[in-house]
Legacy VTK file of the C-alpha trace (Angstrom):
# vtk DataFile Version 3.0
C-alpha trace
ASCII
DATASET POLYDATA
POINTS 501 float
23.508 27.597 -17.474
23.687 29.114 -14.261
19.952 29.748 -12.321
20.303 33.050 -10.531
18.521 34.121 -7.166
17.013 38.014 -7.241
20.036 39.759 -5.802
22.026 37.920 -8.764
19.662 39.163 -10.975
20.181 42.723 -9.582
23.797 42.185 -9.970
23.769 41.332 -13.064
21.500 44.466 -14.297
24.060 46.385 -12.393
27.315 44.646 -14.093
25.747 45.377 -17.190
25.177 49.289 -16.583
28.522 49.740 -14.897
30.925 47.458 -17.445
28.985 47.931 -21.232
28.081 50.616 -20.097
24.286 51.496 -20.524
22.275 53.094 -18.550
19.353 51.664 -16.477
16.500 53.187 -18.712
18.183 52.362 -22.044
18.376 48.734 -20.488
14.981 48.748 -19.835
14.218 50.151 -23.089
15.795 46.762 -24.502
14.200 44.976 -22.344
10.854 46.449 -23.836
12.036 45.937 -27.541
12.297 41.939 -26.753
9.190 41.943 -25.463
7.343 43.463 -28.325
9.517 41.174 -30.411
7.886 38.215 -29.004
4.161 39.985 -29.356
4.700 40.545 -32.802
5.779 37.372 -33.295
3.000 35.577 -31.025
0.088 37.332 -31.163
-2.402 38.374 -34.098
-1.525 42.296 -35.332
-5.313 43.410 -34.819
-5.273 42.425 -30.963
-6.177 45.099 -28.483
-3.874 45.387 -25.177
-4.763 46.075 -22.090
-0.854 46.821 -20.293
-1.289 47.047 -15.887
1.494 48.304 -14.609
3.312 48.597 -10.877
5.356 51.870 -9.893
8.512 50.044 -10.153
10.586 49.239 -12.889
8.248 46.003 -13.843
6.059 48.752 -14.424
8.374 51.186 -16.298
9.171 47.740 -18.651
5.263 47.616 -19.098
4.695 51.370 -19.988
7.894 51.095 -22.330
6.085 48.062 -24.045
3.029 50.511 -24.399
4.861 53.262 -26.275
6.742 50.849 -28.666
2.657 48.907 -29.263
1.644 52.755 -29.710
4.207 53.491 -32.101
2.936 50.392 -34.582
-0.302 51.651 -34.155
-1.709 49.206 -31.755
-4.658 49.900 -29.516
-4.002 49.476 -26.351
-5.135 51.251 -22.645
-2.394 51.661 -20.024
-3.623 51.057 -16.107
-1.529 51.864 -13.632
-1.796 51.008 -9.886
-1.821 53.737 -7.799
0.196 53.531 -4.234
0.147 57.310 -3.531
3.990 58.005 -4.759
5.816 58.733 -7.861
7.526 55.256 -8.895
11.377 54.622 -9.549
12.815 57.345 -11.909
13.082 55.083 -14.630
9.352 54.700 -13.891
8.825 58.455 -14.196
10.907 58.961 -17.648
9.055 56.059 -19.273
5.898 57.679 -17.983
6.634 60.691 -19.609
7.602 59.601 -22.708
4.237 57.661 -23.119
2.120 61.004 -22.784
3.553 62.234 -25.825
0.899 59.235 -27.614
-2.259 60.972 -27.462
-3.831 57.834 -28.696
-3.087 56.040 -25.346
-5.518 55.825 -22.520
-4.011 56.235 -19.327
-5.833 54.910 -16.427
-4.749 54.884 -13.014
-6.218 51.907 -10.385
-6.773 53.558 -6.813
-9.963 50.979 -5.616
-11.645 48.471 -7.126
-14.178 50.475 -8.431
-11.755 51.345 -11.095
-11.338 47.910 -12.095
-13.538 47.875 -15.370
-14.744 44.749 -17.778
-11.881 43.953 -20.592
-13.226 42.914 -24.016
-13.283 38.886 -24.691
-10.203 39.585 -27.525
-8.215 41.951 -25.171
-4.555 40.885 -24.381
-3.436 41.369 -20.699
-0.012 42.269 -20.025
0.826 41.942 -16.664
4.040 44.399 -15.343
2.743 44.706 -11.803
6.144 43.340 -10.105
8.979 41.882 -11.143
12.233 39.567 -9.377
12.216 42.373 -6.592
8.890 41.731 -4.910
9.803 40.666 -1.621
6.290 40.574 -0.090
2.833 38.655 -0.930
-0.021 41.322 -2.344
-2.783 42.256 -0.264
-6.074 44.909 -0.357
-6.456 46.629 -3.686
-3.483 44.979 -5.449
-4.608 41.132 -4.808
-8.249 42.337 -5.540
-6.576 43.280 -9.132
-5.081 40.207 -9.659
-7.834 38.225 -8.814
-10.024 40.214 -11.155
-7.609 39.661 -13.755
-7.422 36.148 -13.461
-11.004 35.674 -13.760
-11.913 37.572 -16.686
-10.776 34.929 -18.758
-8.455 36.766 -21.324
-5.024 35.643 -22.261
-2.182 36.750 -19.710
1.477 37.708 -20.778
3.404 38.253 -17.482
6.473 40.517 -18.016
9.610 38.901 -16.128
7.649 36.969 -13.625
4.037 36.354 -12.531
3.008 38.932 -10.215
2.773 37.855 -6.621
5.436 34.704 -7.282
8.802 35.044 -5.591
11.878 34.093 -7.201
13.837 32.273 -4.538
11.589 31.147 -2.150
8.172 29.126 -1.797
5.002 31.719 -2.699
2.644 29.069 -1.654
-0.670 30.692 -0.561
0.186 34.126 -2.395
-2.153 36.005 -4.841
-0.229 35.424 -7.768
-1.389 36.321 -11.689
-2.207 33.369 -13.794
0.198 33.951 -17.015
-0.785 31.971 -20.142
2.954 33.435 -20.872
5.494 34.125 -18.887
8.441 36.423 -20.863
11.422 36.349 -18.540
14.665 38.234 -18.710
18.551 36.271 -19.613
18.003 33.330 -17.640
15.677 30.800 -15.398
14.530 31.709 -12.345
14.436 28.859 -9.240
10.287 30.303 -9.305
9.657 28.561 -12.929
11.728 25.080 -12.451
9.006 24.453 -9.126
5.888 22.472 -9.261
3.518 24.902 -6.909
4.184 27.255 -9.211
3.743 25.334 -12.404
-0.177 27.011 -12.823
0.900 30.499 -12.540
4.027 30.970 -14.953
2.120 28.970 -18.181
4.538 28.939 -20.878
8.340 30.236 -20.336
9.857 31.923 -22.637
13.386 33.194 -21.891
14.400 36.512 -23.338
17.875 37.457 -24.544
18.702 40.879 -23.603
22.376 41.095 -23.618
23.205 40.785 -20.196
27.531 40.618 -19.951
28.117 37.417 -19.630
31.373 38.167 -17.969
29.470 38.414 -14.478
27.949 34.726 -15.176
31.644 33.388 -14.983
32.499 35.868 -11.901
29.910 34.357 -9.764
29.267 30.874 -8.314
25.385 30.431 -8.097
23.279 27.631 -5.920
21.730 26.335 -8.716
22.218 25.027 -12.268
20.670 24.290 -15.606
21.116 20.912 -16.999
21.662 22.070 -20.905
23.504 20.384 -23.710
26.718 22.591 -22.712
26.799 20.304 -19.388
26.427 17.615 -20.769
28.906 18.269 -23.624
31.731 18.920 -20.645
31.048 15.712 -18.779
30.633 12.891 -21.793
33.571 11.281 -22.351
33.605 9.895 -25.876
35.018 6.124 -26.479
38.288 5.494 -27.928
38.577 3.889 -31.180
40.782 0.762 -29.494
38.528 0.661 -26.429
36.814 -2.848 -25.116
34.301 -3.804 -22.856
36.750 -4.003 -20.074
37.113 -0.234 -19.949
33.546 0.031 -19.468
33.221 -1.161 -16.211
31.100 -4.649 -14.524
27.979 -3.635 -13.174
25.938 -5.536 -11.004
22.190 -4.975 -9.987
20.209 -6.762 -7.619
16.298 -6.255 -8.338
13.194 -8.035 -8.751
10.867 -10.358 -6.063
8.039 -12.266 -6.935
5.622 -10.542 -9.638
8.388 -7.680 -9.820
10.700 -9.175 -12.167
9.776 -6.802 -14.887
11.400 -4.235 -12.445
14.783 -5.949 -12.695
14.259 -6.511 -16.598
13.936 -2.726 -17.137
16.460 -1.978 -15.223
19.017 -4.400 -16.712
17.816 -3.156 -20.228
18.405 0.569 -19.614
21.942 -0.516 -17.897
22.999 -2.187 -21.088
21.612 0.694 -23.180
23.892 2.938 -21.224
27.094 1.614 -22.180
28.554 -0.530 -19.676
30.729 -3.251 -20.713
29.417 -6.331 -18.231
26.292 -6.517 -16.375
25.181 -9.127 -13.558
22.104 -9.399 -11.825
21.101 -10.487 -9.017
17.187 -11.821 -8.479
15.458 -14.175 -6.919
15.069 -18.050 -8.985
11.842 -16.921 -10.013
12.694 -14.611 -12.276
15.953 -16.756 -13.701
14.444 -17.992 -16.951
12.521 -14.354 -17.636
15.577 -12.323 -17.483
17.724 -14.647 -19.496
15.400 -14.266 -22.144
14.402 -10.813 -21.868
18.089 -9.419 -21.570
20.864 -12.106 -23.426
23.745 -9.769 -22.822
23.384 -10.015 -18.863
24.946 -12.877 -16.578
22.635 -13.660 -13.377
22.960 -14.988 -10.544
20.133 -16.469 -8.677
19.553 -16.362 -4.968
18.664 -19.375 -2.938
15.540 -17.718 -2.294
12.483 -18.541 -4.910
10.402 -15.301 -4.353
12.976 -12.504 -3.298
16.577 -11.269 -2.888
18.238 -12.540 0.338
21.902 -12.360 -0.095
24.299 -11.995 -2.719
27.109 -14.954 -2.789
29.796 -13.023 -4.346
32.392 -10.909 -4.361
31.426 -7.579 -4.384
34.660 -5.844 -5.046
34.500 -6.839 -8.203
32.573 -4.660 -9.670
33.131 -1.004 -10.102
28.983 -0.336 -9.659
26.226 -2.042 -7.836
22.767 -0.543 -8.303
20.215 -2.090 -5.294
15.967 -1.516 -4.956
14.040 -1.686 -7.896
11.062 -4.453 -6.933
12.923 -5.886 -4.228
10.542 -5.838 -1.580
11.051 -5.482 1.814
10.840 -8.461 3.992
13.474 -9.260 6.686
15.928 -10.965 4.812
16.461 -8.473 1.654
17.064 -5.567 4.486
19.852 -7.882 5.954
21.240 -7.930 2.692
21.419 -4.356 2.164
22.938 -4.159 5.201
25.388 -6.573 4.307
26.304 -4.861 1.049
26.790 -1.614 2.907
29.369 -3.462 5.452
31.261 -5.121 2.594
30.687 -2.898 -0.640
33.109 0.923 -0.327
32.001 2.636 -3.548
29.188 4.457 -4.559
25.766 2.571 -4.998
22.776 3.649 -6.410
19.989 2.973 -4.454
16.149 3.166 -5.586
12.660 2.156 -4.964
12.460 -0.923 -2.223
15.956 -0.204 -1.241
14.754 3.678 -0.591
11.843 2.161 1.307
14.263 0.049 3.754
16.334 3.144 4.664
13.066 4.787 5.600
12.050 2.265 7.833
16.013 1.614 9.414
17.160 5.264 9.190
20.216 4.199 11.281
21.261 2.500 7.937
21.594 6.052 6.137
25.252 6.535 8.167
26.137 3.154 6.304
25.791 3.831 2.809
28.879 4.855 0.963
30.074 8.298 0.612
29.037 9.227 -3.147
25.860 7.092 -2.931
23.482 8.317 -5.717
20.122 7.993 -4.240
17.183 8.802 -6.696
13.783 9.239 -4.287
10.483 10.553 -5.793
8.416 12.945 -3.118
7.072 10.879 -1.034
9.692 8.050 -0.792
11.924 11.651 -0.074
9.312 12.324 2.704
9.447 9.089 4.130
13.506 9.419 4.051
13.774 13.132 5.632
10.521 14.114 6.608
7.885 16.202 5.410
8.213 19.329 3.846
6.007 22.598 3.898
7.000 23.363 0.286
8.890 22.593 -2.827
11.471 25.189 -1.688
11.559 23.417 1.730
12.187 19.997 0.195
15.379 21.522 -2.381
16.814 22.916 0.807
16.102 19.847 2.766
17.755 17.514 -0.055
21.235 19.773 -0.223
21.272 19.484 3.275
20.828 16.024 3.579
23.180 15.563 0.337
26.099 17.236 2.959
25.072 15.697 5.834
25.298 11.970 4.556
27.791 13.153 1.642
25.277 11.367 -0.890
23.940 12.588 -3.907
20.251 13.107 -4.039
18.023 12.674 -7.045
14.735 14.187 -6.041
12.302 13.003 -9.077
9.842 15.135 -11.011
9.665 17.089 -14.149
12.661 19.154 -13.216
14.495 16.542 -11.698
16.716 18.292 -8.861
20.223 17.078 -7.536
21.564 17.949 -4.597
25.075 17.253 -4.259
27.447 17.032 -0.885
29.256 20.471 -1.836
25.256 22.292 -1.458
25.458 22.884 -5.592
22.136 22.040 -6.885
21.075 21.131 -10.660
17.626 21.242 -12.691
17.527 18.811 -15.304
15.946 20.299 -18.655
14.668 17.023 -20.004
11.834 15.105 -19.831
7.886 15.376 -19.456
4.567 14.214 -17.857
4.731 10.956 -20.192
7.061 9.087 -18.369
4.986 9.521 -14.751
4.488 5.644 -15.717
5.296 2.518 -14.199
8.937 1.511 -14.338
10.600 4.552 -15.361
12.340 4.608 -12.517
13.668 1.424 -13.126
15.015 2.070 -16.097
16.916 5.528 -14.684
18.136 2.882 -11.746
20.179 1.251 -14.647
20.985 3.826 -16.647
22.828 5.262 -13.465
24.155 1.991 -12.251
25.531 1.497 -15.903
27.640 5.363 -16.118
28.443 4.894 -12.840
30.524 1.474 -13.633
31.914 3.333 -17.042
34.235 5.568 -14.477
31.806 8.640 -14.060
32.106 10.618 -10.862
28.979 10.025 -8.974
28.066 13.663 -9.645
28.558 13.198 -13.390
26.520 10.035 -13.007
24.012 11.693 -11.818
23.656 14.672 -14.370
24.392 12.336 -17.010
22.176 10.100 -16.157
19.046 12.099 -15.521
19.601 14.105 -18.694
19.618 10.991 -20.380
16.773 9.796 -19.425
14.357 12.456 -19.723
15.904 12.879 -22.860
15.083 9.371 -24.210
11.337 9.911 -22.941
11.290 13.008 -24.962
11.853 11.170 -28.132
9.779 8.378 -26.956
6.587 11.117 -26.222
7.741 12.471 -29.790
6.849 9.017 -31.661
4.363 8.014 -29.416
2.581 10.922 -27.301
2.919 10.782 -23.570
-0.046 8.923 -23.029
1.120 5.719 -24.869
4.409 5.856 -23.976
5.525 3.175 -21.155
8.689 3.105 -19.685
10.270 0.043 -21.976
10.393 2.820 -24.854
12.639 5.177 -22.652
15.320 2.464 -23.061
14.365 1.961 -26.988
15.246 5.594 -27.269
18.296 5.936 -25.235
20.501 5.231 -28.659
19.193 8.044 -30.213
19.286 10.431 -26.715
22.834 8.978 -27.039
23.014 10.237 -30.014
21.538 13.573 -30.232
24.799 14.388 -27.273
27.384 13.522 -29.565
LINES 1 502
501 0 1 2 3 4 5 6 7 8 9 10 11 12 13 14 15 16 17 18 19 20 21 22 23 24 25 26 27 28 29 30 31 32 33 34 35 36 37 38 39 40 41 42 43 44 45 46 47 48 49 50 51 52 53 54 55 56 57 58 59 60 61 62 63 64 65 66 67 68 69 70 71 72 73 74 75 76 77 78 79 80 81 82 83 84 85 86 87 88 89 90 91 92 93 94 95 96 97 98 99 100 101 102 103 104 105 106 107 108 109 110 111 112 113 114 115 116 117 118 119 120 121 122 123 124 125 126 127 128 129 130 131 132 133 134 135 136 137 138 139 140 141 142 143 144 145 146 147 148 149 150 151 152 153 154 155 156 157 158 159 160 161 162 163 164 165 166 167 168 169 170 171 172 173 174 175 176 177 178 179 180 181 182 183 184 185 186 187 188 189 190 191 192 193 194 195 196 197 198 199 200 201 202 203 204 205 206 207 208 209 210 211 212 213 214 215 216 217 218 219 220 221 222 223 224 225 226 227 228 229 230 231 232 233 234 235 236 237 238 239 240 241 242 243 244 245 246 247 248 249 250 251 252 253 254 255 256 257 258 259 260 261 262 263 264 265 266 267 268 269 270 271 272 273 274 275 276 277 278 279 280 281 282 283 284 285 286 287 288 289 290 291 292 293 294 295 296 297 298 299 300 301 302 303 304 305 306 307 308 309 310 311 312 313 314 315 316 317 318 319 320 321 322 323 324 325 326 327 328 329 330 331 332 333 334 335 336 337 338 339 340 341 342 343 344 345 346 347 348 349 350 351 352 353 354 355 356 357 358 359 360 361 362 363 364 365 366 367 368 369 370 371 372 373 374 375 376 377 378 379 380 381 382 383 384 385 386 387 388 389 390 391 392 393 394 395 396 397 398 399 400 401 402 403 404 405 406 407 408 409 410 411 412 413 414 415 416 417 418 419 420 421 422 423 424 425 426 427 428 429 430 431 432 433 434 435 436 437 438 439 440 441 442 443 444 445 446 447 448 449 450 451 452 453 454 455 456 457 458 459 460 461 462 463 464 465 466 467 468 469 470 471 472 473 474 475 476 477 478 479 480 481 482 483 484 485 486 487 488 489 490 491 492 493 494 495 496 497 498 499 500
């Protein structure tokens, strides 16, 4: 699913006018009918409305939402926020057609002495602005929204929060606090943001029969990670297949009192499907990950406490996934460096490993084109810099993806990769319950383990992160997110495997 910028949205309300064709006002009129759909379906039938409305066409949805309310009866009061000239036409019409309901209250907001006291049980819809706000509120209009977001009634936002931007950061804007957000078609870059995360309060995504014909005429920045991704990339095994089609894996993780790091990782890598694993770790850890994982071969360095240097042959195997609890002293950066001189496919690299680039940034050049690299915020800071926003830091990450020609995994509830070609991808899975301990471990060797299967790095990546979050959704599902830990993201992967069949 394809996440559109404003001016695609526009587009799109303009395909759909030109090629079904409708006009504007009747496809604002649907618009309005989904809407009132999803309050008749949400909210209790005695509720009383309270509908503010801009002079644009967010407005002209909101007083088309008031007529159809008015028609079942509802009570409701209209307030509309004055700016001294007549609105958009479809504004006007919809204006027009709501004076023929005597029974609605029509209110327009010219100071803030208009502003009045809602009732406790009052419903706020908020159609202020839409996608096309292209500047932050100020004077009356951010005195409205902060009245309404202190009167402590429920919010319904119509398309988007008032005072959020769709494409670009809004941080330090006067922005409406929804309780609901009811957006048009498709996700917005605004909603799949952290700084934003307070404002938009539950999404709900509205089918209003948008031609999808212009979604396959255009080539967007950013995608959704949904089951129809995920359905084109998984390539299911052959009935005669064995584990040499699968791919050898190796991993090199763990250091003294980080061995559980490596044991995650090596679990979730054999969850995922590969056919052989190795691991590398440091003699310490020998008789822990024998035990723990049966179905892995290791290999111990000469080193007791951490990783030093692998004594192998590296072309061997088709995927080598470096960092998690490897530490950083002098030695394990040597052998990173040593795996990047001798090692010409794609690695993932995570955790410690993300920690030594930081500190040798001339080591960046040297990792292999197609590297997967899967940093959370800060260990992305420490990489590339700070960033000013979450906007800032997606830019920043597709830049760097083309600039190195790696793939970058930029962790958090809507995981983000940025790929070399500047395409960038949300994942849809997941949740707050796996902000634990380890669970980037265990996405380490999930990645490490597609990667080795014959997945392009891309794939890998989308795969892999879909996966994952996946498997801690059916984890949270058994066991809440508090309880769950990151060892019951890999217990789940068989059945994230197989809800993607």
């Amino acid at each position: 699913m394809k996440v559109l910028s404003a001016e695609e949205i526009r587009q799109w309300d303009q395909y759909t006018i030109v090629h079904e064709p409708i006009s504007s006002i009747d496809l604002m009129e649907r618009a309005a009918a989904s809407c009132v759909n999803w309050l008749n379906e949400n909210i209790p039938v005695g509720s009383r409305y309270s509908i503010f409305c801009g002079k644009g066409n967010n407005g002209g949805d909101g007083l088309a939402i008031a007529r159809l309310l008015a028609e079942q009866n509802r009570q409701l009061t209209v307030y509309i926020l004055e700016f001294g000239h007549k609105g958009t036409s479809d504004f006007q019409t919809n204006l027009g057609r709501l004076h023929q309901y005597p029974n609605v209250e029509i209110s327009f907001i010219q100071a803030e002495e208009n502003f009045r006291s809602l009732f406790p049980d009052e419903i706020i819809i908020d159609a202020l602005f839409g996608s096309g706000l292209n500047r932050q509120l100020e004077g009356v209009t951010a005195s409205l929204v902060g009245h309404l977001n202190t009167s402590g009634n429920k919010i319904i936002s119509i398309d988007i929060p008032s005072g959020m931007f769709v494409d670009r950061s809004s941080k330090g804007n006067v922005i409406v606090k929804a309780d609901h957000t009811l957006t048009f078609q498709c996700l917005k870059p605004a909603f799949l943001i952290a700084e934003n995360a307070e404002y938009t309060g539950k999404l709900h995504v509205l089918d209003i029969g948008l031609q999808e014909a212009f979604l396959r005429s255009i080539t967007s920045a950013y995608e959704w990670i949904d089951v129809a991704v995920i359905h084109s990339i998984r390539k299911p095994r052959k009935r005669f297949a064995h584990k040499g089609n699968f791919g050898h894996g190796l991993i090199v993780a763990g250091s003294y009192g980080k061995i559980g790091a490596a044991v995650l990782s090596a679990g979730a890598c054999l969850r995922s499907g590969i056919g052989l694993l190795t691991c590398h770790i440091p003699k310490c850890g020998y008789d822990i990950l024998q035990t723990s994982a049966p179905e892995a071969m290791v290999m111990t360095d000469f080193n007791s406490s951490f990783a030093t240097k692998v004594e192998d042959d590296l072309t061997k195997y088709e995927a080598i996934g470096i960092g998690p609890g490897i530490g950083t002293a002098s030695e394990t950066k040597m052998l990173l460096r040593e795996v990047f001189d001798s090692y010409r496919h794609p690695l993932v690299l995570d955790a410690d490993a993300l920690n030594i680039l930081a500190a040798q940034k001339d080591l960046l050049k040297l990792v292999p084109a197609g590297s997967i690299l899967t940093p959370h915020p800060k260990e992305f800071e420490r990489l590339f810099g700070e960033s000013v926003n979450d906007f800032d830091r997606i830019d920043k990450a597709l830049k760097k993806a083309k600039e190195l020609n790696l793939i970058i995994v930029l962790k958090g509830h809507h995981t983000f990769i940025a790929t070399p070609d500047k395409k960038g991808f949300f994942n849809s899975t997941g949740n707050a319950g796996m902000a634990t301990g380890g669970s980037g471990d265990v996405l380490t060797g999930i990645l490490t383990g597609l990667l080795a299967q014959g997945y392009s790095s891309v794939e890998t990546a989308i795969l892999g992160v879909y996966l994952h979050g996946l498997a801690g959704d059916i984890a949270a599902e058994r066991l809440s997110m508090e309880a769950m830990i990151a060892g019951d993201i890999i217990e789940s992967l068989g059945q994230a495997f197989l809800h993607i069949q």
